[in-house]
MITIMAR-268605 format. One record per residue: residue in one letter; x, y, z of N, C-alpha, C, O, CB in turn. Coordinates in steps of 0.2 Angstrom, whole numbers, plus 5000, padded with zeros to 4 digits. Glycine has a CB too. Example, Ala and Ser with C-alpha at 12.3 -4.5 7.8 and 13.67 -1.06 7.14 Angstrom:
% residues 2
A506649725039506249785039506649845039507149835042505749785045S506449895035506849955036506450005039506750065040507049975029
% end
This chain:
% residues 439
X500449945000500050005000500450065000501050075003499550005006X500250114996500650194994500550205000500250175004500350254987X501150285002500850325007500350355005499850355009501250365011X500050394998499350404996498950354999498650385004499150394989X498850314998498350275000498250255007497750255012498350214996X498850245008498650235017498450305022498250305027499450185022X498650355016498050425020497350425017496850435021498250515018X497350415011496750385010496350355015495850375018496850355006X496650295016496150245019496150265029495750245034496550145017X496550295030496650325035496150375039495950365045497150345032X495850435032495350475030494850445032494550455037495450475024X494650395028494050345027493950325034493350345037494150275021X494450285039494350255044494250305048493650305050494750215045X494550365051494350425055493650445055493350445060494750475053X493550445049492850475047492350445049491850475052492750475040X492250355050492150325050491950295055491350275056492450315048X492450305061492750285069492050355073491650335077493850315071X492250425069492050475072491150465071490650465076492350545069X491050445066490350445064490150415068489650435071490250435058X490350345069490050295072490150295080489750265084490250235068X490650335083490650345089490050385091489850375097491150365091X489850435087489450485091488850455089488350455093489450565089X488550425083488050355085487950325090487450345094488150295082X488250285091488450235097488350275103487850265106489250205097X488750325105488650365109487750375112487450355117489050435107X487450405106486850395107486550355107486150365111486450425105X486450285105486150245106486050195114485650165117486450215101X486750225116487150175122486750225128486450195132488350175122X486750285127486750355131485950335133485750345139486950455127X485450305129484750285131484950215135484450195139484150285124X485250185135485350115137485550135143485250125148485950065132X486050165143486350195152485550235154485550225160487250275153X485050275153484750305155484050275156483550295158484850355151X484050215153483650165153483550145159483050145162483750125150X484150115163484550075168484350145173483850135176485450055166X484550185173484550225180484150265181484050285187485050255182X483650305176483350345176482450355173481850385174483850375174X482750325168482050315163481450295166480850315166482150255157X481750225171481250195173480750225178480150225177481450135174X481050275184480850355187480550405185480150435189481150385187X480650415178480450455176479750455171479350505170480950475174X479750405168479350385163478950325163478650305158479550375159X479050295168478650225171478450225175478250165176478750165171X478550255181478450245188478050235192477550265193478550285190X478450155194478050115199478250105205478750135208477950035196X477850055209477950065216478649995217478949985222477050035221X478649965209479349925212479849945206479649955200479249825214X480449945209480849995205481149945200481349975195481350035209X481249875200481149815195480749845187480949875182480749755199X480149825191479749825184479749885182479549885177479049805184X479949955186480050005181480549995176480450015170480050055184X481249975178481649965175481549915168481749925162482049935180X481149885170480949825165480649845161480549805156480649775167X480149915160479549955155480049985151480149985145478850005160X480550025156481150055153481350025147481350045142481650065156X481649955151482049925144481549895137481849885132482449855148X480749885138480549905134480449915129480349885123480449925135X480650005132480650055124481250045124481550075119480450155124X481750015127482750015124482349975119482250005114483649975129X482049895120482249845115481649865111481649805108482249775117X481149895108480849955103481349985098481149985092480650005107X481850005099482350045097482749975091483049985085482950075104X482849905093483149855090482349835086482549845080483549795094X481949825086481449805080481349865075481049845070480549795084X481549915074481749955071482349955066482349975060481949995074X482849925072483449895066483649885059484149915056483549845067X483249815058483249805053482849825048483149835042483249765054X482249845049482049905043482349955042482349985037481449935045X482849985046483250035043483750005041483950025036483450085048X484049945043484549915039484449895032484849905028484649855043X483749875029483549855022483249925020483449935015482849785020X482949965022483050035018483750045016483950045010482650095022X484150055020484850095021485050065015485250095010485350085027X484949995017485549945013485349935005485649935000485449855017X484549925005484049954999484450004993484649994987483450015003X484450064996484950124993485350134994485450194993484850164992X485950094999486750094998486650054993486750084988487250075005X486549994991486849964988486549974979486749934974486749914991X486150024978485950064973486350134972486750144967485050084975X486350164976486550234974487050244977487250304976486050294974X487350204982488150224985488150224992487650244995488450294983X488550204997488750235004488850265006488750255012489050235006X488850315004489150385008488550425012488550445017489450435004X488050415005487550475004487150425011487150455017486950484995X487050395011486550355018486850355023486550345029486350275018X487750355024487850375031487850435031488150455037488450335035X487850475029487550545031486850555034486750595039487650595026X486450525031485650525032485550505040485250535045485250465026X486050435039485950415048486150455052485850465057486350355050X486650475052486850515057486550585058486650605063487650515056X486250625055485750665054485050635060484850655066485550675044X484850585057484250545058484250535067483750545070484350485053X484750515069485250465075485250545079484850555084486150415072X485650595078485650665081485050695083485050725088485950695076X484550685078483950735079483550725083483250775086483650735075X483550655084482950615090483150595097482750585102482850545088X483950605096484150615102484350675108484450665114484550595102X484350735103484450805105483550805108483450835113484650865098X483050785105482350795106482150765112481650785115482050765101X482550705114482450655118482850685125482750655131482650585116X483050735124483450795131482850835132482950865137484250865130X482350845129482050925130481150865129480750895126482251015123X481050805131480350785132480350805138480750825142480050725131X479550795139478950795146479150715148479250665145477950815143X479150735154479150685158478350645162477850685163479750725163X478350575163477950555164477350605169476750615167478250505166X477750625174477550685180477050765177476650805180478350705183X477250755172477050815167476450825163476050865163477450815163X476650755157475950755152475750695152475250675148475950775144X475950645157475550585157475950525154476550515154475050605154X475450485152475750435147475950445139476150405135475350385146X475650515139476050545133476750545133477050535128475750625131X477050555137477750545139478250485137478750495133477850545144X477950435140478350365137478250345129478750325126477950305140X477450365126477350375119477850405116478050365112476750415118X478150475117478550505113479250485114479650475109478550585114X479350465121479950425119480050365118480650355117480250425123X479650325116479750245112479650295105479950265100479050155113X479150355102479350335094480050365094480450335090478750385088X480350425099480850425095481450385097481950395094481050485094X481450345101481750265103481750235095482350215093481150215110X481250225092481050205084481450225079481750185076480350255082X481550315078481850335076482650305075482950275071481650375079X482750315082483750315085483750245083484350235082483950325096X483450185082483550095082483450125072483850095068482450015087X483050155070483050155062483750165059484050125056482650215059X483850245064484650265060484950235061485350225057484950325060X485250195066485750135068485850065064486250025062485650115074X485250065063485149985056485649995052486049955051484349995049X485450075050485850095041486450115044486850095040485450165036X486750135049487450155051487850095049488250095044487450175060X487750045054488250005055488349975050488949955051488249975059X488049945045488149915039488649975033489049955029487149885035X488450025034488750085031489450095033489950105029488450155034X489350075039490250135042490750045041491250045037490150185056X490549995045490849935041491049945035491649945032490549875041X490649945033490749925023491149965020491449935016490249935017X491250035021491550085018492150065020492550055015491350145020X492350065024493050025028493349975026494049975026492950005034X492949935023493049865021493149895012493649895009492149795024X492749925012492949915003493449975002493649974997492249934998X493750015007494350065004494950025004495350014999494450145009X495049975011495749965012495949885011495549845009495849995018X496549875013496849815006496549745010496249745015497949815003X496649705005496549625005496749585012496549545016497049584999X497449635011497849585019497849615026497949605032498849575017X497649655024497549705031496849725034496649775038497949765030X496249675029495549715032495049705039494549725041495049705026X495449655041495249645048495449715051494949755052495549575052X496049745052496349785055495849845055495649885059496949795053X495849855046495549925047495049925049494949955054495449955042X494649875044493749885047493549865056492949875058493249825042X494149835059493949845066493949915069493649915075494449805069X494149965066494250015070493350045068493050035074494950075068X492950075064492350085062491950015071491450035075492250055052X492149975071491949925078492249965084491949965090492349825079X492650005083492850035091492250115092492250145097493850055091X491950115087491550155087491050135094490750175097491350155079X490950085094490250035101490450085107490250135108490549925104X491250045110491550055115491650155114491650185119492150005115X491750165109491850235110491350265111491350305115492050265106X490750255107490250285111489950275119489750305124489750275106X490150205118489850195126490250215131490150215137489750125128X490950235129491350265136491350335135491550365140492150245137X491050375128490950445131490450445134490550465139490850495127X489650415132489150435135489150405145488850435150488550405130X489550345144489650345152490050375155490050375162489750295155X490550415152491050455155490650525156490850555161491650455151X490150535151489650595153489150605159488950655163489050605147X488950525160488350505164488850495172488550515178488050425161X489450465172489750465179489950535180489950555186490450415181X490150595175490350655178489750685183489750705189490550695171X489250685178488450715181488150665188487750685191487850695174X488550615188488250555194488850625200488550665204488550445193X489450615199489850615203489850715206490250745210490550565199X489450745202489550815202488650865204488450925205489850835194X488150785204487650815205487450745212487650685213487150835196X486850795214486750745219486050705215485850725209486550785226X485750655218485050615214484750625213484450605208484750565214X484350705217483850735215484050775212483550805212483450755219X484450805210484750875201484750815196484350815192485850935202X485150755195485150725191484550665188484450635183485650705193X484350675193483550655192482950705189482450685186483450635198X483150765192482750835187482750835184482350835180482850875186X483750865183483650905176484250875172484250875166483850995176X484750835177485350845175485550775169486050775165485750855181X485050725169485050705164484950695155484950655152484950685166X484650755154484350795150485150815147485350825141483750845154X485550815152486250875147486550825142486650845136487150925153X486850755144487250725138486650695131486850685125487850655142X485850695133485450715125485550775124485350785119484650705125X485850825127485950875120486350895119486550945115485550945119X486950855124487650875119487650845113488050865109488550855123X487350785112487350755105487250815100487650825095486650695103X486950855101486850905095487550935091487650935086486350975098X488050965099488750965095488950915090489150915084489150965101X489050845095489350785093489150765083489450735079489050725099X488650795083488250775076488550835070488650815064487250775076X488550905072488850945068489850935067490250955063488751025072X489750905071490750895070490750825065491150825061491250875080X490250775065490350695063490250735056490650725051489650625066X489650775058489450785048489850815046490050795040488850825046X490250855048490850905045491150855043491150845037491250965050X491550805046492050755043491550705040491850685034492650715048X491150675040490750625035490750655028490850615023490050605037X490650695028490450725023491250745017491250785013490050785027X491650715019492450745016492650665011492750655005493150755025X492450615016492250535013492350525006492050555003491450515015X492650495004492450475000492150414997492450364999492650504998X491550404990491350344988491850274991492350274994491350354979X491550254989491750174992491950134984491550114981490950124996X492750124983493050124976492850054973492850044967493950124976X492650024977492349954975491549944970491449914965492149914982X491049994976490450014973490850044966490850014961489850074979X491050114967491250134961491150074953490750064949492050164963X491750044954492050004950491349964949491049974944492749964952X491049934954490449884951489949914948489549884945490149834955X489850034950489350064947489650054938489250054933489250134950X490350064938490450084930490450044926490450054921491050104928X490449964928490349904924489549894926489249844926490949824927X489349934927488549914930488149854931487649824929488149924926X488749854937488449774940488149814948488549794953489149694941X487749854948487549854956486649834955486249824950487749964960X486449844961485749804962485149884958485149944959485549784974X484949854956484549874950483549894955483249934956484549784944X483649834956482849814959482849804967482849854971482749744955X482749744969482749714975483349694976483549644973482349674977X483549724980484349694984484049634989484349584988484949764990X483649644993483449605000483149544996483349494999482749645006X482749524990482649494987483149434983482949374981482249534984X483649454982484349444979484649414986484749354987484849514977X484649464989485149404997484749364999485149325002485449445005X484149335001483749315002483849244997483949184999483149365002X483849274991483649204987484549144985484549084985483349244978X484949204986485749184984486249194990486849184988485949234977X486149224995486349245001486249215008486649225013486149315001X485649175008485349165011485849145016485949175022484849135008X486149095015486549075022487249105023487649075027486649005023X487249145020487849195023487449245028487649275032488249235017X486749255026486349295033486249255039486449275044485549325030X486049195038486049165044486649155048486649165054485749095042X487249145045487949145047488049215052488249215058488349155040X487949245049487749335051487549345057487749375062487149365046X486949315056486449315062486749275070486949305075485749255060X486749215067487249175073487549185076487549185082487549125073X488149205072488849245074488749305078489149315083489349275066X488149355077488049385081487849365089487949395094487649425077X487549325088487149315096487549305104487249335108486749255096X487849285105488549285108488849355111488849385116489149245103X489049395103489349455104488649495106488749525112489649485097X488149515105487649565105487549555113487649605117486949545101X487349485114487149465122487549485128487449525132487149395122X488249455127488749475131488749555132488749575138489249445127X488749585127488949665126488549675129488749715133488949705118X487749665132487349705134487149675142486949715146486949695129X487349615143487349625152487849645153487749685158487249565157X488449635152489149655152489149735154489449765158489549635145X488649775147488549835148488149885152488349935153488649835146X487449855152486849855154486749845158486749885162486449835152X486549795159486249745167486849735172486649715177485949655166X487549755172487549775176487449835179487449845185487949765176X487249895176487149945180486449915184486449935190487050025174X485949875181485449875187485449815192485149815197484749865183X485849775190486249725195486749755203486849745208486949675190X486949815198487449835205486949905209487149925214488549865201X486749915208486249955210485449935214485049965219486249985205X485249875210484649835215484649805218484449815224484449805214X485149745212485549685219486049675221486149615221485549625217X486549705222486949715227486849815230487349835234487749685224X486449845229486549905233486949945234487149975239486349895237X487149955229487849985226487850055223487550065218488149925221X488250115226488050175221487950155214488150095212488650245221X487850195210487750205202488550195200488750155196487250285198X488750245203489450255201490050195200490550185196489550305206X489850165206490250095205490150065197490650065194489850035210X489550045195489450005191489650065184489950035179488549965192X489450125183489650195179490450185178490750195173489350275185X490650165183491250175182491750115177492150125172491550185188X491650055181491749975177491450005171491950025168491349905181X491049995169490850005161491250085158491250095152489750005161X491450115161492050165158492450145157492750145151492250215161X492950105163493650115162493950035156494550015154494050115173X493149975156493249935152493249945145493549915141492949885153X492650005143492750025138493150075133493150095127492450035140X493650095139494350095136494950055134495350065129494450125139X494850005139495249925136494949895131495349855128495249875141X494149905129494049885124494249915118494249885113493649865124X494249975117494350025111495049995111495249965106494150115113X495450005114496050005112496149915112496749905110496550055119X495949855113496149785110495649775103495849735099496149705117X495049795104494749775098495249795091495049755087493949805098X495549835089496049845081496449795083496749765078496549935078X496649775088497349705091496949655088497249625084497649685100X496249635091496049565088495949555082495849505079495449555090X495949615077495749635070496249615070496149555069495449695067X497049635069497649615066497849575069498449575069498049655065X497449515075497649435074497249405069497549355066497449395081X496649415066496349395063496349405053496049375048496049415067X496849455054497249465049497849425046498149435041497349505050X498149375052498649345054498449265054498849215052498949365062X497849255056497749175059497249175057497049115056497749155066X496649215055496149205051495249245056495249265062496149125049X495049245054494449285056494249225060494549225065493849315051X493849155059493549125065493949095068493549065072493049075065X494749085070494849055077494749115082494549105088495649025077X494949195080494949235084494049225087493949225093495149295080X493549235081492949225084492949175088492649175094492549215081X493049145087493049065091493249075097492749055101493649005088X493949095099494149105105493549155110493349155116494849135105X493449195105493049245111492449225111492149265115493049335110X491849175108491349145110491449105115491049105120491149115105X491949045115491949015121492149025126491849005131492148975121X492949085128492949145131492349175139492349165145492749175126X491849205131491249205136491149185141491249195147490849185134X490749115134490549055139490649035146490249015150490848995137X491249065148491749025154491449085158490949085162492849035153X491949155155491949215159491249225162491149255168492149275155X490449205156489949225161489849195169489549235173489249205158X490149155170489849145177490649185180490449245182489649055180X491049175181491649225184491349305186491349335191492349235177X491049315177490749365180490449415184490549475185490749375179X489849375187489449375193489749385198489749435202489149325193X490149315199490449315207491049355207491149385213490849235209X491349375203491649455205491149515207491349555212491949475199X490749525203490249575205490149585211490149635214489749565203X489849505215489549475221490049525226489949555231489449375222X490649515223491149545230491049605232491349625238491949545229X490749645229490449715230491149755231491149805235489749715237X491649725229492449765230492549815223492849775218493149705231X492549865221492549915217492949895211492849895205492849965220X493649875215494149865210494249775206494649755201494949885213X493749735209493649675208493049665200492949635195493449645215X492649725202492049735198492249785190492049775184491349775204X492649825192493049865185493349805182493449805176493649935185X493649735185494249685182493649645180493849615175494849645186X492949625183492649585180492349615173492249585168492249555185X492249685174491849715166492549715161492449715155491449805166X493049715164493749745158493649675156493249665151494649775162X493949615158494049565155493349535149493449525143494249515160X492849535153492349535148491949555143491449535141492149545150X492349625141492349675137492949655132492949635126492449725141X493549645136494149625129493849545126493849525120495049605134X493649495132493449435126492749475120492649455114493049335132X492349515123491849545118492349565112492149545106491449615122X492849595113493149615107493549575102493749605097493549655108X493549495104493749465101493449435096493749415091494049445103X492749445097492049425092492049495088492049485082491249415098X491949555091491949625088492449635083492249665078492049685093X493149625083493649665081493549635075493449675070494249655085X493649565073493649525065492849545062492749535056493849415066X492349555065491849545064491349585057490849575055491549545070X491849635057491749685053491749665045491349665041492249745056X492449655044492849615039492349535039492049525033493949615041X492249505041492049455042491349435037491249385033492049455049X491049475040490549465038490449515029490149505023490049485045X490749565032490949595023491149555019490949565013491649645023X491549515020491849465015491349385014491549335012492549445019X490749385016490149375014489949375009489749325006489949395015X489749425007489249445003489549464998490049484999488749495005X489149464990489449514984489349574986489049604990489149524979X489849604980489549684981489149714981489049774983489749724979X488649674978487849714975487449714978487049764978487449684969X487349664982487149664989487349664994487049644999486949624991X487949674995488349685002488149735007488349725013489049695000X487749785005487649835010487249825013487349845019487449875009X486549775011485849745010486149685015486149695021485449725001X486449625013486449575016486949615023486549615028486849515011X487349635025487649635030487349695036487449685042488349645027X486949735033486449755036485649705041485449705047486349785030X485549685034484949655038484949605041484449575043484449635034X485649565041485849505044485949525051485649505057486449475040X486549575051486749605055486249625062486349605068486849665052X485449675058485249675063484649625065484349615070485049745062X484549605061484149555064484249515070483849515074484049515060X484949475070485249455076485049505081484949485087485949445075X485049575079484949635086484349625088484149665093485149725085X483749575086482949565089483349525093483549535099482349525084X483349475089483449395094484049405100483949385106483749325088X484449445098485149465105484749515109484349505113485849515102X485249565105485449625111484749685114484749725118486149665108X484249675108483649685110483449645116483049675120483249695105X483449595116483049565123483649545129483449535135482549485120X484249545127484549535130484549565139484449515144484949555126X484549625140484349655145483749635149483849615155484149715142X483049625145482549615147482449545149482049535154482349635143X482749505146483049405149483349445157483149455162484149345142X483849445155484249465161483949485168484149465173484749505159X483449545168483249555172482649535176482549545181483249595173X482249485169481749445173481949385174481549365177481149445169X482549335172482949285175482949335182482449345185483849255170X483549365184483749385190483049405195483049385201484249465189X482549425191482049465196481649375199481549365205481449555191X481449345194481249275194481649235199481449225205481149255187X482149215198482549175202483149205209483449165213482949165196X482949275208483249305214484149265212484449255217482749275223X484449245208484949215205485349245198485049255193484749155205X485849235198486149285192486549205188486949215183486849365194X486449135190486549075187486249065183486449025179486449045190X485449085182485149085174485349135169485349115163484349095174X485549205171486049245168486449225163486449235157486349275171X487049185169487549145166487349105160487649115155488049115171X487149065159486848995157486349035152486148975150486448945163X485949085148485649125146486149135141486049125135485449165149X486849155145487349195140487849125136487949135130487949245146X487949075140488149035139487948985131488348945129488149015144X487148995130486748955128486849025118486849015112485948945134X486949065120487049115116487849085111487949055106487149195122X488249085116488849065114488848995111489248985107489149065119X488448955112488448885110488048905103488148855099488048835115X487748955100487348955094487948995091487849005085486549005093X488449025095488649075090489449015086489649015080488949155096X489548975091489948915088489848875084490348845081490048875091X489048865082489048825080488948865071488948845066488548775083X488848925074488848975065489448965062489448945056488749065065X490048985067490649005066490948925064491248925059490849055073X490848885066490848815061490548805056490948765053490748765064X489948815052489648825048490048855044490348815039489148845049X490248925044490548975039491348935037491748895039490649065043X491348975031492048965027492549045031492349095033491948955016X493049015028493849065031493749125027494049095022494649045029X493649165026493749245023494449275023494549325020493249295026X494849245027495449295027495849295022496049245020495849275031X496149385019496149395013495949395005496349395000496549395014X495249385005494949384999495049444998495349485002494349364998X494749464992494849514987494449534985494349524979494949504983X494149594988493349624988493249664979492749664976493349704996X493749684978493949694971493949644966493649654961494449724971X494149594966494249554960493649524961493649484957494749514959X492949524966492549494966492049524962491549494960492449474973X492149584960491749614956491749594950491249594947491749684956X492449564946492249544940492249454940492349424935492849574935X492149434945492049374945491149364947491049304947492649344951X490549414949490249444950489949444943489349424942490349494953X490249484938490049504933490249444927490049454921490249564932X490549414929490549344921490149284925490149224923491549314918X489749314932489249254932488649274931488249234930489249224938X488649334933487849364930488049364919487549354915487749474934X488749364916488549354911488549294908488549284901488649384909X488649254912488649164910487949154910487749094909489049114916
% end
């Protein structure tokens, strides 16, 4: 690779990282607000469980959304280009969350309240559909053959980056406001710092450029014409299922790991917010920084042993994880989310490229999209919502473990299913693409 190109792709990836962090940010920023506040504010019942649980709710509202935005997005990325749809998302993702700082609260207009916040919960699950199939792909199609785990892992550290600004927003405000200001007003400020965060993403998305692959397969005019979803569906089909599986493990993990502990260490063990605020920060920085390391093992050894390891990983760590928690010792509970977090990355980091190397180009936006989110029904949309009615049912975080575990066992058996992708040729697949459509 030239040094042109590797600013190039360099370009592309920054752009990329940024875009998708201030996504994430918002998406994750209702997930934390779910957990500590939402359910107070906008469901408020006499047991503070099932408010929690109405909360999570409208979080998992936000994933049935997903995938319709994923097959629109993916619809016309893979018709008219990439770029132009991850601008739209991130527009889309910005607007609903700046909106979602300045609603009425339950106390105010009633059950008109919760109303406005699940449609634009609606909203924020739409534009994320189309994000993540976007900001992967672009990544995946700028930069080279032997090195696309690496790159396109970084567009994946976009997760953890957003989740460690918006919790690094949410512990500043824990640790500077007392519960009744942050319960007022004060959670209302990191929904409308999104408004900054979205004028700066767009300024650099917007510099981006086309995706050289789309290019090349628009000028031989081999891109999707008609129905893309209809195409992966008919010719794709189990590379989406592949998709799907491979996701369940990672989605799940990611989300008690990141989620349910905030309502684990605050219910059931009685623990400040801040404890559990903090562990999900300082892991989320370990993970930003090993998930591009797992990408460039997987560049080395191949995309599924790396998955491989961090599915079964898991498996183990879910119950470890717990009984660390149980110790209610500060610095035991940040080591049980860090580590849990780094095996999350080892599913995250290759996964990007992984599944990119799936699909044709013509449908590639469409399949890795809808595959993508669909696993986010069956995962990490309900993920949360498993978890706290096992815990609240069983008074035990042993069906937790064993939930997660059972996750991981589907995600092994995908990741055996699939063939090796490491260093194919996203480029030459376009004319191997085009003498099969004209055979």
């Amino acid at each position: 690779m030239t040094a042109q190109n590797r600013g190039s792709i360099a370009k592309v990836v920054s752009a990329s990282l940024i875009g998708t962090t201030i996504e994430w940010y918002d998406f994750f920023l209702y997930t934390s607000a779910a957990a500590l506040v939402f359910g107070k504010l906008f469901f408020p019942t006499n047991d503070p469980l099932t408010g929690t649980l109405l909360a999570f709710l409208t979080y998992a509202v936000g994933f049935l959304a997903r995938p319709i935005g994923g097959l629109v997005f993916g619809h016309f990325g893979d018709r008219v280009g990439r770029k132009k749809l991850l601008v739209l998302s991130l527009l889309l993702m910005g607007g609903s969350t700046c909106l979602m700082g300045v609603l009425p609260t339950y106390a105010t207009v009633g059950v008109l309240a919760p109303i406005l916040l699940t449609l634009l919960r609606l909203v924020q699950g739409f534009a994320l559909g189309g994000e993540w199939g976007g900001a992967v792909l672009i990544v995946s199609e700028h930069g080279d053959d032997k090195r696309r785990g690496f790159w396109a892992s970084w567009p994946q550290c976009g997760a953890p980056g957003g989740n460690l600004l918006a919790t690094a927003v949410l512990a500043i405000l824990a640790a500077t406001q007392s519960d009744e200001a942050f319960l007022s007003w004060g959670w209302r400020i990191p929904f409308l710092l999104s408004g900054i965060l979205v004028v700066i993403g767009l300024w650099i998305r917007l510099a981006v450029s086309e995706s050289p692959v789309f290019l090349a397969a628009q000028k031989k005019n081999d891109t999707a014409t008609h129905a893309p979803v209809v195409e992966v569906f008919r010719k794709s089909w189990r590379a989406v299922l592949i998709t799907i599986g491979s996701r369940m493990a990672e989605n799940v993990s990611y989300y008690v790991i990141t989620a349910f502990i905030l309502v684990y260490v605050t219910t059931g063990l009685s623990l400040p917010k801040s404890v559990g605020l903090n562990a999900v920060l300082i892991g989320s920085a370990v993970h930003f920084v090993t998930i591009p390391l797992w990408g460039i093992l997987s560049d080395r050894i191949g995309r599924r042993p790396v998955y491989l390891f961090g599915a079964i990983g898991m498996a183990v760590w879910s119950f470890a994880f717990f009984a660390m928690l149980d110790t209610k010792n500060s610095g035991v509970i940040i080591l049980a989310a860090t580590v849990g977090l780094v095996l999350h990355g080892a599913m995250y980091g290759p996964q990007a490229a992984f599944f990119s190397e799936q699909f044709p180009t013509r449908v590639r936006y469409t399949g890795l999209s809808v595959g993508g989110q669909l696993s986010s029904i069956a995962a990490g949309a309900v993920a949360p919502l498993i978890a706290v009615a096992l815990f609240k049912e069983f008074g035990s975080t042993v069906p937790v473990s064993l939930y997660v575990v059972a996750m991981c066992a589907l995600t092994v058996i995908a990741l055996l299913a699939a063939r090796e992708t490491k260093g194919e040729s996203l480029h030459s697949e376009v004319l191997a693409e085009r003498s099969h459509v004209s055979a």
